[in-house]
SETORGU-575199 format. One record per residue (C-alpha): residue number from 1; residue in one letter; x, y, z. Coordinates in Angstrom, 1 decimal, padded with zeros to 4 digits, always signed. Example, Ala and Ser with C-alpha at 12.3 -4.5 7.8 and 13.67 -1.06 7.14 Angstrom:
// SETORGU-575199
> pos:code:px:py:pz
> 1:A:+012.3:-004.5:+007.8;
> 2:S:+013.7:-001.1:+007.1;
// end
This chain:
// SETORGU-575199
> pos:code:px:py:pz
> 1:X:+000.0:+000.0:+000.0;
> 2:X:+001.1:+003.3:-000.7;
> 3:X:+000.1:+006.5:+000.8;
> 4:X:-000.2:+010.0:+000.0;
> 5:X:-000.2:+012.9:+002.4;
> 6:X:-000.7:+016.2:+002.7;
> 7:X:+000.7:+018.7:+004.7;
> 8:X:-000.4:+022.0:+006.1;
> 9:X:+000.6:+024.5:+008.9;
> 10:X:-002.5:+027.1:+010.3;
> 11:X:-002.9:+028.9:+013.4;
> 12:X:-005.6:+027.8:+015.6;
> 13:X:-007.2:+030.0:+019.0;
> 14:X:-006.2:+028.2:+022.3;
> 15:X:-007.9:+029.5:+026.1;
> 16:X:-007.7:+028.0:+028.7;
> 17:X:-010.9:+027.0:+030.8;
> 18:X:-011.7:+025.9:+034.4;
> 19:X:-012.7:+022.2:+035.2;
> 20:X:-016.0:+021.9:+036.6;
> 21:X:-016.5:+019.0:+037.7;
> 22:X:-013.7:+019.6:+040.2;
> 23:X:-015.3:+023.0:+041.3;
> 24:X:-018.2:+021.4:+041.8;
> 25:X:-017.0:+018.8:+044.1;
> 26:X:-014.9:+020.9:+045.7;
> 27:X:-018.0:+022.9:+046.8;
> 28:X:-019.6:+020.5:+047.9;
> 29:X:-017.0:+019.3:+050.0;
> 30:X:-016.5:+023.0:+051.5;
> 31:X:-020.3:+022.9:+052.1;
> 32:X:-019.8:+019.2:+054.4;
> 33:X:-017.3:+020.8:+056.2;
> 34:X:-018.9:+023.9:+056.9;
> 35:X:-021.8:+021.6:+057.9;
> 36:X:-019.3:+019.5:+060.1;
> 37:X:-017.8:+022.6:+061.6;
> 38:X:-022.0:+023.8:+062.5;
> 39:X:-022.7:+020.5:+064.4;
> 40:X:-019.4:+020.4:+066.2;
> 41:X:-020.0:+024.5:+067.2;
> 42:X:-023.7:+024.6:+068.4;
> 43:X:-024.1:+020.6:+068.9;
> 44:X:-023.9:+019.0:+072.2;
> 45:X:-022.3:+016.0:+073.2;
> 46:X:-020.0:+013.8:+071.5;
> 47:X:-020.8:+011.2:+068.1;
> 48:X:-022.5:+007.8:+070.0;
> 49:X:-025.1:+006.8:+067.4;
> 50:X:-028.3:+007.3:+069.2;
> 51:X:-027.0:+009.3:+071.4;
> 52:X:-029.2:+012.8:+072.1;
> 53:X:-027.3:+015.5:+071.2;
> 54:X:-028.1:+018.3:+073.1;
> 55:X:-031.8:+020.2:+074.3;
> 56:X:-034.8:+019.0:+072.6;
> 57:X:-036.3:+021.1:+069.4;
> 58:X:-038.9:+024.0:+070.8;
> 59:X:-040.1:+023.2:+067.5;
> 60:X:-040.8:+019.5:+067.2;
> 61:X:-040.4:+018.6:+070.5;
> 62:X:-037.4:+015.6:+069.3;
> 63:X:-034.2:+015.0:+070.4;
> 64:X:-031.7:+014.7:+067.5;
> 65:X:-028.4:+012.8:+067.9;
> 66:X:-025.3:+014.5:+066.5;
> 67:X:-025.2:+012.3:+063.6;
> 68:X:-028.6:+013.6:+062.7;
> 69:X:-028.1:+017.1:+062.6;
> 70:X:-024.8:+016.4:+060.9;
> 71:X:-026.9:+014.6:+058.0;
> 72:X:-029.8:+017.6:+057.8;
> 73:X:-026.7:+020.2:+057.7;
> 74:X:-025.0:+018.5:+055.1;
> 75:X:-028.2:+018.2:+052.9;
> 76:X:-028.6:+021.8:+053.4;
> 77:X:-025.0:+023.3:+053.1;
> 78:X:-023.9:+020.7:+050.5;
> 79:X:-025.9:+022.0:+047.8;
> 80:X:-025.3:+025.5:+048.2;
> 81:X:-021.8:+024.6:+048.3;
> 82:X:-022.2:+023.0:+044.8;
> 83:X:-024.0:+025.6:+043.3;
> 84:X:-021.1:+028.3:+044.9;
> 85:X:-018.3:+026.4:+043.5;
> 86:X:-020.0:+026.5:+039.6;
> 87:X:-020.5:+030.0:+040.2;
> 88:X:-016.8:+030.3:+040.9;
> 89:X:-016.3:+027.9:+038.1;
> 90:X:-018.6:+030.2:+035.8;
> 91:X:-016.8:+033.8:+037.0;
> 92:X:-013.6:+032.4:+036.4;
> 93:X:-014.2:+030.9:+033.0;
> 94:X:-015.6:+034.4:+032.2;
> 95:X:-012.0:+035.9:+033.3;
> 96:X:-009.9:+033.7:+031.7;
> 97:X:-011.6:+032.8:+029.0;
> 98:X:-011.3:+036.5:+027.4;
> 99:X:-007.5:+035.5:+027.4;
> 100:X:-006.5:+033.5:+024.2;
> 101:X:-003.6:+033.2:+022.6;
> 102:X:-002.8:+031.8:+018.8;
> 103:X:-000.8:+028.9:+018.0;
> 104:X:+000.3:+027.5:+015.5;
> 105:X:-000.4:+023.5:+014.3;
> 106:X:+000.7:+021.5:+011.8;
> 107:X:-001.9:+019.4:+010.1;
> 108:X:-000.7:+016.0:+008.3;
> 109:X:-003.5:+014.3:+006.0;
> 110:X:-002.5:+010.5:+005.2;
> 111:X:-004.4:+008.5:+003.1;
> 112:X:-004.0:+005.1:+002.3;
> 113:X:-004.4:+004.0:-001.6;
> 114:X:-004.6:+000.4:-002.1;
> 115:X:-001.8:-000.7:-004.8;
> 116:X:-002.5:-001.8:-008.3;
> 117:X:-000.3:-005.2:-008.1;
// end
């Protein structure tokens, strides 16, 4: 087989852009801990699963264990976390993205002829 190729050089735009996934996970993570930080500030006693935590709710009348209020905070703080990190994601994206800069790339066509023996 013989082959045939073609050769060009052009400039092409490169920017660079934030991952997302990673600032949204990284959110979420800063939401947990903010979470964590919460239970551990205005919680009571220490993690013993069933365990009360602290006073009862003037509002339900339960006793939640320090595992429980961790979970509820989390479910609350994790999501805004997530959300605050694509923000971030979406400002910075916006920043750097107005910064490109050209390059240039060198394009190499093969194609393959069958031969004629």
């Amino acid at each position: 087989m013989s082959s045939t190729a073609g050769h060009r050089i052009e400039t092409a735009r490169v920017r660079r852009a934030p991952r997302y996934g990673v600032f949204l996970v990284g959110g979420a993570l800063v939401g947990v801990l903010v979470a964590v930080i919460l239970t551990f500030a205005f919680g009571g006693g220490p993690i013993e699963t069933g365990a009360p935590a602290g006073d009862t709710s003037d509002y339900t009348g339960l006793t939640y264990s320090t595992p429980q209020v961790l979970g509820f905070l989390a479910l609350i703080f994790a999501p805004i976390g997530l959300a605050v990190g694509g923000v971030v994601a979406l400002i910075l994206d916006r920043v750097v993205g107005r910064r490109t800069r050209e390059v240039r790339i060198d394009r190499e066509t093969v194609v393959e002829s069958p031969d004629a023996a």
